[in-house]
C-alpha positions as CSV (number, residue, x, y, z in Angstrom):
1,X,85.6,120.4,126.1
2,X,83.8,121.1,122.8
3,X,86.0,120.6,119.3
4,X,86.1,123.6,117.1
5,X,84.3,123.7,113.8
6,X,86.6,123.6,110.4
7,X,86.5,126.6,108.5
8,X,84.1,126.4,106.0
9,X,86.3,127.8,103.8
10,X,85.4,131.1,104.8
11,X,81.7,131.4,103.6
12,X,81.9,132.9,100.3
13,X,81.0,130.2,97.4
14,X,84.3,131.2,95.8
15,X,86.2,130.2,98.6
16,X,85.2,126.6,98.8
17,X,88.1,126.3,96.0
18,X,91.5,126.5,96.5
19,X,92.6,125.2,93.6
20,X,95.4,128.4,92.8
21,X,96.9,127.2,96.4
22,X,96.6,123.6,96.2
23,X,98.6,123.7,92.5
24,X,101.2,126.1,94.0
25,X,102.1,123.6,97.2
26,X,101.5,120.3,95.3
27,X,103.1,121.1,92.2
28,X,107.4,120.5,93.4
29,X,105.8,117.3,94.9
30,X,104.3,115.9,91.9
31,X,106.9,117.1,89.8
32,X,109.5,114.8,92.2
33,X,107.0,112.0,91.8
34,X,107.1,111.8,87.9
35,X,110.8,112.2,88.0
36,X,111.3,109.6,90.2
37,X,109.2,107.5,87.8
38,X,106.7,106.5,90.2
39,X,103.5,108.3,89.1
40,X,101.5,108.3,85.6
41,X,103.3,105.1,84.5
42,X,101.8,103.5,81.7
43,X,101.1,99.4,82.2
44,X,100.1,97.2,79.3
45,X,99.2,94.3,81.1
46,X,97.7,94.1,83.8
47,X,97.0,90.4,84.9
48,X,96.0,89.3,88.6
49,X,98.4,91.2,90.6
50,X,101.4,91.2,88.1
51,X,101.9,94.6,86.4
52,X,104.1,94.9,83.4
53,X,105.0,98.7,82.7
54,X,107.0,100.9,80.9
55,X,107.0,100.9,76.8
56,X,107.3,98.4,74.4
57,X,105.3,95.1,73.6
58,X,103.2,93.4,76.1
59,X,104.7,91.4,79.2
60,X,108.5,92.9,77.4
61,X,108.9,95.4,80.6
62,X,110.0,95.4,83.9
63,X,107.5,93.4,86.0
64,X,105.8,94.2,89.3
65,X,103.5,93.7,92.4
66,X,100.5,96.2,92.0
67,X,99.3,97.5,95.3
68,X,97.6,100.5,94.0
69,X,94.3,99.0,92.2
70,X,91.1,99.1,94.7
71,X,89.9,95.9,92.9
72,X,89.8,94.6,97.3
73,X,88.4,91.1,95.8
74,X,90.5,90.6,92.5
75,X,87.2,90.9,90.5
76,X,88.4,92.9,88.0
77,X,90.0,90.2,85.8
78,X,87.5,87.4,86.8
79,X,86.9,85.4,84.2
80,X,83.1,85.6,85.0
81,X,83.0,89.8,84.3
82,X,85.6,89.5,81.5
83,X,82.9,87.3,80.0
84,X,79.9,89.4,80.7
85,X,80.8,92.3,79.5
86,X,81.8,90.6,75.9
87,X,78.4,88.8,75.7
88,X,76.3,92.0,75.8
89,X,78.2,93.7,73.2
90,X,77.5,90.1,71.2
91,X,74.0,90.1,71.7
92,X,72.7,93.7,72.0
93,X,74.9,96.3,70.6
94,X,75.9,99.0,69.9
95,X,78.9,99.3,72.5
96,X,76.7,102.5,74.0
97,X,73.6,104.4,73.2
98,X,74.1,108.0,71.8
99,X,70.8,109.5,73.3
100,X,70.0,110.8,76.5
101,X,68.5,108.3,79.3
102,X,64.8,110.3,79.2
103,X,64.5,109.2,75.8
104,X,65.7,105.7,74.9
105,X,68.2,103.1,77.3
106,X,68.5,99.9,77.1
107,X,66.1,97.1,78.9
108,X,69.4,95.3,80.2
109,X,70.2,98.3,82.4
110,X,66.7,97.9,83.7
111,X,67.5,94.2,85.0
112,X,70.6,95.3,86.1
113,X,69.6,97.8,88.4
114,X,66.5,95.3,89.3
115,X,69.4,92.9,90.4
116,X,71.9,95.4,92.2
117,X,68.7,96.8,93.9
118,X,68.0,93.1,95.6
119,X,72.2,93.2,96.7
120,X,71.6,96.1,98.0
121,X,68.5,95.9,99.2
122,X,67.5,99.7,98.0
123,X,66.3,101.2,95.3
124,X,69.2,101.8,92.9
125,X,70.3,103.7,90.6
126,X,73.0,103.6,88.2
127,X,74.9,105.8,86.5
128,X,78.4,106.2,84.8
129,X,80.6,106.4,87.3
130,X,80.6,107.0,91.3
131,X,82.0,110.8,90.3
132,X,79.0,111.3,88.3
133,X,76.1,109.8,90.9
134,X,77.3,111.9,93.6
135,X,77.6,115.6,91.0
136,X,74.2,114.5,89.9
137,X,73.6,114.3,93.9
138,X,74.9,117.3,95.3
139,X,72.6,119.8,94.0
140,X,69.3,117.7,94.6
141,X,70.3,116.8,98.6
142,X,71.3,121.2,98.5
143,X,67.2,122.0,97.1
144,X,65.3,120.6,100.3
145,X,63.5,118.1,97.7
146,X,65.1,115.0,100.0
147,X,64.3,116.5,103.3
148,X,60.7,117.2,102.8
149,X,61.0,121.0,101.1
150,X,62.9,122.1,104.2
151,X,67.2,123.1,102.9
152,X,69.6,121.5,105.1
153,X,72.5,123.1,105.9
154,X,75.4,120.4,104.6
155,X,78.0,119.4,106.7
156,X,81.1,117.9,104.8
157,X,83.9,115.9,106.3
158,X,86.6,117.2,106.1
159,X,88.3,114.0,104.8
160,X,85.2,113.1,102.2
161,X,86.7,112.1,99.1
162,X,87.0,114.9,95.9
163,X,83.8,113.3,94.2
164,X,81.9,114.6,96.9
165,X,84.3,117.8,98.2
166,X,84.2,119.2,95.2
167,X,80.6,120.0,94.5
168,X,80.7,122.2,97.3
169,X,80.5,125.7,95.5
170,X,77.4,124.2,93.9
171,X,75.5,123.2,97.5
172,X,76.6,126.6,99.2
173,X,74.9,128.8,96.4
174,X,71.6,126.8,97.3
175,X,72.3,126.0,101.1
176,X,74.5,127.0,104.0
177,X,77.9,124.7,103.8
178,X,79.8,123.7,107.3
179,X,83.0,121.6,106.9
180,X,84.0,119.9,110.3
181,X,87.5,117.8,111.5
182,X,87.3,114.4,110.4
183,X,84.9,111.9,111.6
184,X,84.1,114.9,114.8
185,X,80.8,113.2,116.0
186,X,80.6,116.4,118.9
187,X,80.9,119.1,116.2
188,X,78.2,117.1,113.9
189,X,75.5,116.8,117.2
190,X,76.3,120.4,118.3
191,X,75.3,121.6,114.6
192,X,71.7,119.5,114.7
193,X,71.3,121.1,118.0
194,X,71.6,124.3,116.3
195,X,69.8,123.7,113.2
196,X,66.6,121.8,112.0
197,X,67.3,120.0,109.4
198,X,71.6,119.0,109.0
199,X,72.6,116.7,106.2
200,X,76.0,114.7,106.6
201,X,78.3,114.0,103.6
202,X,81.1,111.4,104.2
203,X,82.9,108.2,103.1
204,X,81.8,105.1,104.9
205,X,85.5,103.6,104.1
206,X,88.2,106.2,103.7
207,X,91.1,106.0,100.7
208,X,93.5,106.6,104.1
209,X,92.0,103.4,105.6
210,X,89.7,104.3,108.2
211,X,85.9,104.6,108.6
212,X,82.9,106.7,109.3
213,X,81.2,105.8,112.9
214,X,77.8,104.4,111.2
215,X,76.2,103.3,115.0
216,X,77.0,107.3,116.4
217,X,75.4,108.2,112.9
218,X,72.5,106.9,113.4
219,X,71.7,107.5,117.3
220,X,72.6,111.4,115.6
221,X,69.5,110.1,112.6
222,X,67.1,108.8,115.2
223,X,67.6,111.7,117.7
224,X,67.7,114.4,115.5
225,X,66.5,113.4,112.4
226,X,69.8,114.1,110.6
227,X,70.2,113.4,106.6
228,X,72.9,110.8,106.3
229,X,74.6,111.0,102.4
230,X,77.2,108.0,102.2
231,X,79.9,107.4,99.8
232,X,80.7,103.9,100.3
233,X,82.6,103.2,97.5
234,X,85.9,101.6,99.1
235,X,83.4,99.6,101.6
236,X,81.1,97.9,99.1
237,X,81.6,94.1,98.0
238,X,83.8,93.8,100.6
239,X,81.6,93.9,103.3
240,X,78.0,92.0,104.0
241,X,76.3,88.6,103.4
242,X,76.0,90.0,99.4
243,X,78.4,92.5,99.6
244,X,75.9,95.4,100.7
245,X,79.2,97.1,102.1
246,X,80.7,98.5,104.7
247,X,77.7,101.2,105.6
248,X,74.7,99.6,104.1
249,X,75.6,96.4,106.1
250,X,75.5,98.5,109.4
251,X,71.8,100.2,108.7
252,X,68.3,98.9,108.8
253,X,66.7,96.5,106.3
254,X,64.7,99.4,105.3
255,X,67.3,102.3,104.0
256,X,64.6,104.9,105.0
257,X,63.7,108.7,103.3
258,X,66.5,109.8,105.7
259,X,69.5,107.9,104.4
260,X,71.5,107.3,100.8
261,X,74.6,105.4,100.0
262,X,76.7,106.1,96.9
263,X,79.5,104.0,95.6
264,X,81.4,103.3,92.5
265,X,81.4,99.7,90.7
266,X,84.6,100.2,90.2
267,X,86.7,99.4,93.0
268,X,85.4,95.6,95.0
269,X,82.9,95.1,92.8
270,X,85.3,94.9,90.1
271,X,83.7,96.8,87.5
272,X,82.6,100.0,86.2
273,X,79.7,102.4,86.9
274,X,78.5,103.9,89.8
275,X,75.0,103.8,91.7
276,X,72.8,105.4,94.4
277,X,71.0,103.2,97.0
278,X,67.9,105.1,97.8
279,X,65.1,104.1,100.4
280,X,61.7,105.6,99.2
281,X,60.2,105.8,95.6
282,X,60.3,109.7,96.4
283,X,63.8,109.9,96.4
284,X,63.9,107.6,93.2
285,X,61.9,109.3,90.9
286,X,63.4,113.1,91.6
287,X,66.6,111.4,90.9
288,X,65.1,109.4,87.6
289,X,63.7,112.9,86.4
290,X,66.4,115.4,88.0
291,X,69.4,114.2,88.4
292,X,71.2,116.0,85.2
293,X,73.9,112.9,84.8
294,X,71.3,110.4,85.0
295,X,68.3,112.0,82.7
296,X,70.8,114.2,80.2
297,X,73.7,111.7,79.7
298,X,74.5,108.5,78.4
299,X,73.9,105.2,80.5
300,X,77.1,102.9,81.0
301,X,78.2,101.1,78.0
302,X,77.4,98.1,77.2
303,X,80.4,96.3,78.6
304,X,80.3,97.5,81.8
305,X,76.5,96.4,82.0
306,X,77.8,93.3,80.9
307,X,80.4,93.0,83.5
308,X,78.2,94.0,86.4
309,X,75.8,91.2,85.3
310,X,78.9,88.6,86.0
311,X,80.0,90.6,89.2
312,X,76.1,90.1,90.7
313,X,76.6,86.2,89.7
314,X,79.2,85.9,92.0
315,X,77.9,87.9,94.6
316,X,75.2,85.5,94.7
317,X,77.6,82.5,94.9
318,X,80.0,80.7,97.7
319,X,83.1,82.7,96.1
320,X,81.9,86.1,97.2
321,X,82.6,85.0,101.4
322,X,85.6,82.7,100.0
323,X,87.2,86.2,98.1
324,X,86.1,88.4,101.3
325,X,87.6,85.7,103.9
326,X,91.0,85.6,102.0
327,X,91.3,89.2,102.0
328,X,90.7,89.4,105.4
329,X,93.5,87.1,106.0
330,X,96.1,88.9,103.9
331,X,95.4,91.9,105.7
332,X,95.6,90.4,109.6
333,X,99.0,88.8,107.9
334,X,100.0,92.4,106.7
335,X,99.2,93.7,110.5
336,X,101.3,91.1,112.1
337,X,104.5,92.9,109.9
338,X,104.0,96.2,110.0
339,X,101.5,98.4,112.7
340,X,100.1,101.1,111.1
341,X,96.8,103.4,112.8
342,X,94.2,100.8,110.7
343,X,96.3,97.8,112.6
344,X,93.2,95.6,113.5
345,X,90.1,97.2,111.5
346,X,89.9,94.4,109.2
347,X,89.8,97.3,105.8
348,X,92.3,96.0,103.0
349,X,94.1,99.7,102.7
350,X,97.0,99.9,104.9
351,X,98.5,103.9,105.3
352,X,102.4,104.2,106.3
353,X,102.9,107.6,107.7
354,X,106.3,108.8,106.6
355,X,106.0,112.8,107.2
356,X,107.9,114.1,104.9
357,X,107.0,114.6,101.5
358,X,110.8,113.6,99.7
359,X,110.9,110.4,101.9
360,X,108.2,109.0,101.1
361,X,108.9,109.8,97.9
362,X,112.4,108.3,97.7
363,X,110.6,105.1,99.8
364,X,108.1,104.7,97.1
365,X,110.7,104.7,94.6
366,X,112.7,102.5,96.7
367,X,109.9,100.0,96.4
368,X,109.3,100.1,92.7
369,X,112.9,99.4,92.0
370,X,112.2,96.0,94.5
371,X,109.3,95.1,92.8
372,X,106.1,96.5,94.1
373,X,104.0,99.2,93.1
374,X,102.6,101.4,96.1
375,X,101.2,105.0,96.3
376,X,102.8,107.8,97.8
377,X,100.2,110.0,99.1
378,X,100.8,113.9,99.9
379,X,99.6,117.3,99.6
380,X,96.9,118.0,98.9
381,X,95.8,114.2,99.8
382,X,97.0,114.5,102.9
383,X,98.6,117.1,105.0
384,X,101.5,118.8,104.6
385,X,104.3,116.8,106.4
386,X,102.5,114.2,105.9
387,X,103.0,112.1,103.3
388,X,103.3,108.1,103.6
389,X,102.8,105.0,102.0
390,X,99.4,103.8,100.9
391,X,98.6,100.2,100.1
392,X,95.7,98.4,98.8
393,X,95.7,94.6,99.7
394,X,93.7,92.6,97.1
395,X,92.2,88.7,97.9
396,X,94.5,88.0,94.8
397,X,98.1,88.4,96.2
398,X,100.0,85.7,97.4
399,X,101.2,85.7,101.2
400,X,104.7,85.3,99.8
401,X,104.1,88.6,98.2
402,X,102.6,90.2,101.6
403,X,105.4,89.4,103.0
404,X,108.2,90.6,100.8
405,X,106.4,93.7,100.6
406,X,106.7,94.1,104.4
407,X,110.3,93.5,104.2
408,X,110.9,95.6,101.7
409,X,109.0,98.8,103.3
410,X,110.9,98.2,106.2
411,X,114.1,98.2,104.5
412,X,113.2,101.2,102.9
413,X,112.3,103.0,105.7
414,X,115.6,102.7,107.3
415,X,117.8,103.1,104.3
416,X,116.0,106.5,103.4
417,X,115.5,108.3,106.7
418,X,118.1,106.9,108.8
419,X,115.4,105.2,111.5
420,X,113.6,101.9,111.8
421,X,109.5,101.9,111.8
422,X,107.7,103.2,113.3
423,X,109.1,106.4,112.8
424,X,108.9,109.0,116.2
C-alpha cells in the first residue's frame, strides 16, 4: 500500500511559512518553559560537563549536569582548540576581516579548508556557520546549476532541521517543492518515478535521535540519478576513521556531482563554522563565485579558524577513536537504564517521549532542581502531544552521572504523571 505525500504546504510560496500559527500554538508552551526556569538560562561557566547558572560571579550559582550541548566528543573545551584559536589571533590578527571573501580572506582559511577537505575527503567549503552554508545552498541546488541546467523538483523531509526547512519559500519560487513523512523511502522513489531530475534534502543524524537510510539513498542515486543534499551536522566527528561522519562515512571514496553534505563545526567537532563537502570542481567554484554567504560576507573569525586547526589535530591522532569509543559506551550504559525508540543505534541523543506538553515540562523542571540540565522538546519541534525529554550524551560525562540521570528521569516520570516508564 503506497504512503501519502505531505502536503507541501499547499503550493503557494507563501504558504511554506507558518510562522502566525506556529507562534500562536507554541507561544503558552514557551511561556510555561521560562517560568518554570528551564529555558534561556544564562551560564557563566561552562567547564567539561559542569554548568554553573543563574546571576552573580562565576562558579557562585547553583551547579549542574549539562545534557543539552551537542559538543558528542567534549571537544569544545579541549585544551588543544582552546589553544588554537588564541594562537591565530596572536599571530595574524585582526580577530576578523571587514571585507567581503571575493576581495581579500585570509591564507589560514585557505589551509584550513585544504585540511578539512583531506578529513573529509571532498572539496570543502567553509563558511560561518552550518545555517549560513545551507541559505547560501538552497537557492543554487533550486537554479539547475548542480544538476546539469536541468531544475529539480526538491523534496524536503519533513523532519529536516529549520536551517534547511526554512529556505523553502526561496527553492519553490525557482523550482517545484514536495514535502514527504519522515525518512518515507516509497514516497521519495514514487516521486523520481514521476520526475526527471528529484533532489533530496535531509539530516543524516536527526536532533530527535534517529537517522536518514543513506544505503536506500543511494540504490534511489544509482537507479534514478536522484540529487542527494545532506545536513550532517549531528553525525560528523562522531562517526568515521577521521570523523567523516555519520553520511559521508556511508558513501563512496569519491563524493560524486550527485551528492553534498553540509554540517556545522559546531556540534562534535567542537568548534565553530560550518562547511559544504562537494565532489566536483563544478560544484566548487559556483559555490566560491555564487554562493551569496560565502562571496558577500565575512569568513569565520580568526578564532574559530584557530580552533578548527586544533580540532583537525586531534582528528588525526589516537584520541579521536579513544573520544568516539567512550561515547559509544556511555550511550549503550544509558540504553541499559532507560529504552527509548533510538535504544541500540549507537547516536549520543537519547529522546524521552512524554506526550504531553505540561509534563514534560514539569519533568524537565523536575530534573533541573536534581541537578541536570535536559531539553524539553515541543511544538513546534515536535508534534503536538508530543513533547518529551531530549538528551545529548557527551564522551565527557562520568558513568556515575549517566546513571543518576537515569534515576532521576525515572523518578520524575512517576512523580509527575502518576505512571512508571515507559509511559502507554
Amino acid at each position: 500500500m503506497q504512503q501519502p505525500i505531505a502536503p507541501a504546504d499547499d503550493g503557494a510560496s507563501e504558504h511554506f511559512r507558518n510562522t502566525a500559527d506556529a507562534l500562536l500554538e507554541s507561544r503558552l508552551y514557551f511561556d510555561a518553559s521560562q517560568m518554570a526556569g528551564f529555558m534561556a538560562i544564562h551560564g557563566h561557566s561552562m567547564r567539561e560537563r559542569g554548568l554553573a547558572w543563574g546571576n552573580g560571579p562565576i562558579d557562585s550559582g547553583p551547579q549542574v549536569i549539562d545534557f543539552v550541548r551537542c559538543s558528542y566528543l567534549g571537544l569544545d573545551t579541549h585544551p588543544m582548540i582552546v589553544a588554537g584559536a588564541i594562537e591565530a589571533i596572536e599571530v595574524h590578527r585582526p580577530l576578523h576581516s571587514s571585507s567581503a571573501r571575493t576581495r581579500l580572506k585570509f591564507d589560514l582559511l585557505r589551509e584550513l579548508e585544504g585540511l578539512l577537505a583531506e578529513i573529509f575527503c571532498a572539496r570543502v567549503v567553509a563558511f560561518s556557520s552550518g545555517m549560513l552554508a545551507n541559505l547560501g545552498a538552497m537557492p543554487i541546488l533550486a537554479s539547475g546549476q548542480l544538476t546539469g541546467g536541468r531544475k529539480p523538483i526538491v523534496v524536503f523531509d519533513r523532519s529536516s532541521q529549520i536551517s534547511l526547512a526554512y529556505h523553502k519559500p526561496v527553492v519553490a519560487d525557482q523550482t517545484p517543492v514536495e514535502t514527504i513523512v519522515h525518512n518515507d523511502i516509497d514516497a521519495l522513489e514514487r516521486l523520481c518515478r514521476e520526475n526527471p531530475v528529484v533532489a533530496y534534502v535531509c539530516d543524516g543524524v536527526y536532533c530527535t535521535g534517529d537517522y536518514s537510510p543513506i544505503k536506500e539513498l543511494r540504490q534511489l542515486q544509482e537507479r534514478y540519478g536522484l540529487f542527494l543534499y545532506i545536513d550532517d551536522t549531528h553525525g560528523i566527528s562522531i562517526f568515521g576513521h577521521q570523523g567523516e561522519g555519520f553520511a559521508r562515512s556511508q558513501l563512496p571514496q569519491v563524493l560524486g556531482d550527485r551528492t553534498i553534505i553540509a554540517a556545522s563545526l559546531a556540534n562534535g567537532f567542537g568548534t565553530s563554522g560550518g562547511i559544504l563537502m562537494l565532489g566536483t570542481a563544478h560544484h566548487e567554484a559556483l559555490f566560491r563565485g555564487y554562493s551569496v554567504p560565502y562571496a558577500f560576507s565575512m569568513i569565520s573569525n580568526l578564532a574559530a579558524v584557530g580552533a578548527a586547526f586544533g580540532s583537525c589535530k586531534i582528528h588525526r591522532s589516537p584520541e579521536l577513536g579513544q573520544r568516539q569509543r567512550r561515547l559509544a559506551q556511555l550511550v549503550r550504559l544509558f540504553d541499559r537504564h532507560i529504552a527509548t525508540a533510538e535504544q541500540g543505534n549507537s547516536l549520543p541523543i537519547r529522546a524521552i517521549t512524554i506526550g504531553s506538553e505540561a509534563d514534560a515540562i514539569a519533568i524537565a523542571r523536575g530534573l533541573l532542581d536534581g541537578g541536570f540540565y535536559t531539553l524539553a522538546p515541543f511544538f513546534p519541534r515536535v508534534g503536538q502531544g508530543k513533547a518529551g525529554i531530549r538528551v545529548c550524551i557527551t564522551a565527557d560525562h562520568e558513568v556515575r552521572e549517566i546513571e543518576r540521570l537515569c534515576d532521576c528521569i525515572l523518578k520524575n516520570i512517576a512523580e509527575t504523571t502518576g505512571k512508571p516508564y515507559p509511559l502507554r
